[in-house]
N, C-alpha and C positions, 0 to 999 in steps of 0.2 A: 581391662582398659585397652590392655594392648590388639586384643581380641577386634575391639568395637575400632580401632583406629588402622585394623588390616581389613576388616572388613568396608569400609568408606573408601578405602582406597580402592580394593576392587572394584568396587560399586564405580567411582568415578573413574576409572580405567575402561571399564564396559561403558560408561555413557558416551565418551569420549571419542573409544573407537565406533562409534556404531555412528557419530555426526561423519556422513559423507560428504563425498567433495559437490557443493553446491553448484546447481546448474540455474543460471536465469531463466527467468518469463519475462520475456522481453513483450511488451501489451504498446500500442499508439491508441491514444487518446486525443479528443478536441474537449477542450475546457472550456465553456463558456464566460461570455463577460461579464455576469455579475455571479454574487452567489445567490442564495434563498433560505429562509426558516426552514428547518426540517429536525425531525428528532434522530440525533447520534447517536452513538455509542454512548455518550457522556447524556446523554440526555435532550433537549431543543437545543442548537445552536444554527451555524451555518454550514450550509454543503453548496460545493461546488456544484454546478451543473455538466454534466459530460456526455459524450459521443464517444461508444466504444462497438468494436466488431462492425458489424453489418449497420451498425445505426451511423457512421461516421458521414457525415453529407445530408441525412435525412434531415425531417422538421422533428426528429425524435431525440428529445434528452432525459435523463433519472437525472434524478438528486445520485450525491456521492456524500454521504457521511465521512467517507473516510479522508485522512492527512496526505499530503506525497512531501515525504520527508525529503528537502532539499529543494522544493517547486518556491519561485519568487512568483506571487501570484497581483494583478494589480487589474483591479475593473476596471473595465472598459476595452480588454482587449480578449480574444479569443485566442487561445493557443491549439498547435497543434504537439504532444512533446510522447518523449518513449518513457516508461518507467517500467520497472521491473518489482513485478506481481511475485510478494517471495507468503509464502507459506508457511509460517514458525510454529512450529509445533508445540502447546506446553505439554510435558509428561507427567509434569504431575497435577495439574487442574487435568485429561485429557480433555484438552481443546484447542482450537487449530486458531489463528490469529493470521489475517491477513494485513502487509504490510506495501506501501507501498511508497519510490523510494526510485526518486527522479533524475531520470541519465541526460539526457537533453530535449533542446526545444525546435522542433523543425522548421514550427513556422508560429508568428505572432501578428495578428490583424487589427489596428486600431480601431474600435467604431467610435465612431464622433456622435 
């Protein structure tokens, strides 16, 4: 038993040190005003519409399945806001989870 309880510890000693010091992905995003049916992660719900990189200004939007942990979102307005694109890694599913995880809002445009 004592065997199985210094080995765990090691184990989560090496996990521990090997989390380095996180650097943000800081991404600018334009949200659009409403959302739209689309299938998630979770299955149909709703996703955001958005303007990311080179598409930002165009007549060009995706669907965004995904959440922005901390975005107050409300239709009818278009935002423009930063969030930071973090990458969590599970080790033991190996698979990689994007999260993403809202610093502020630049600009907000009411359409009537």
């Amino acid at each position: 038993m004592k065997r199985k309880i210094t080995s765990y510890c090691v184990l989560l000693l090496v996990y521990i040190s090997s989390c380095g010091e996180y650097e943000p992905n800081i991404i600018t995003m334009v949200v659009g005003d409403q959302k739209i049916n689309c299938k998630g992660n979770q299955g149909l719900s709703e996703c955001y519409l958005v303007q990311q990189g080179d598409q930002i200004g165009s007549d060009l939007w995706e669907s965004f399945p995904n959440e922005i942990e901390g975005f107050s979102y409300f239709p009818g307005s278009i935002y423009t806001i930063q969030v930071d694109k973090k990458e969590i890694r599970n080790r033991f599913q190996n698979s990689t989870e994007t999260k993403y995880i809202f610093i502020k809002e630049l600009s907000r445009v009411i359409i009537d």
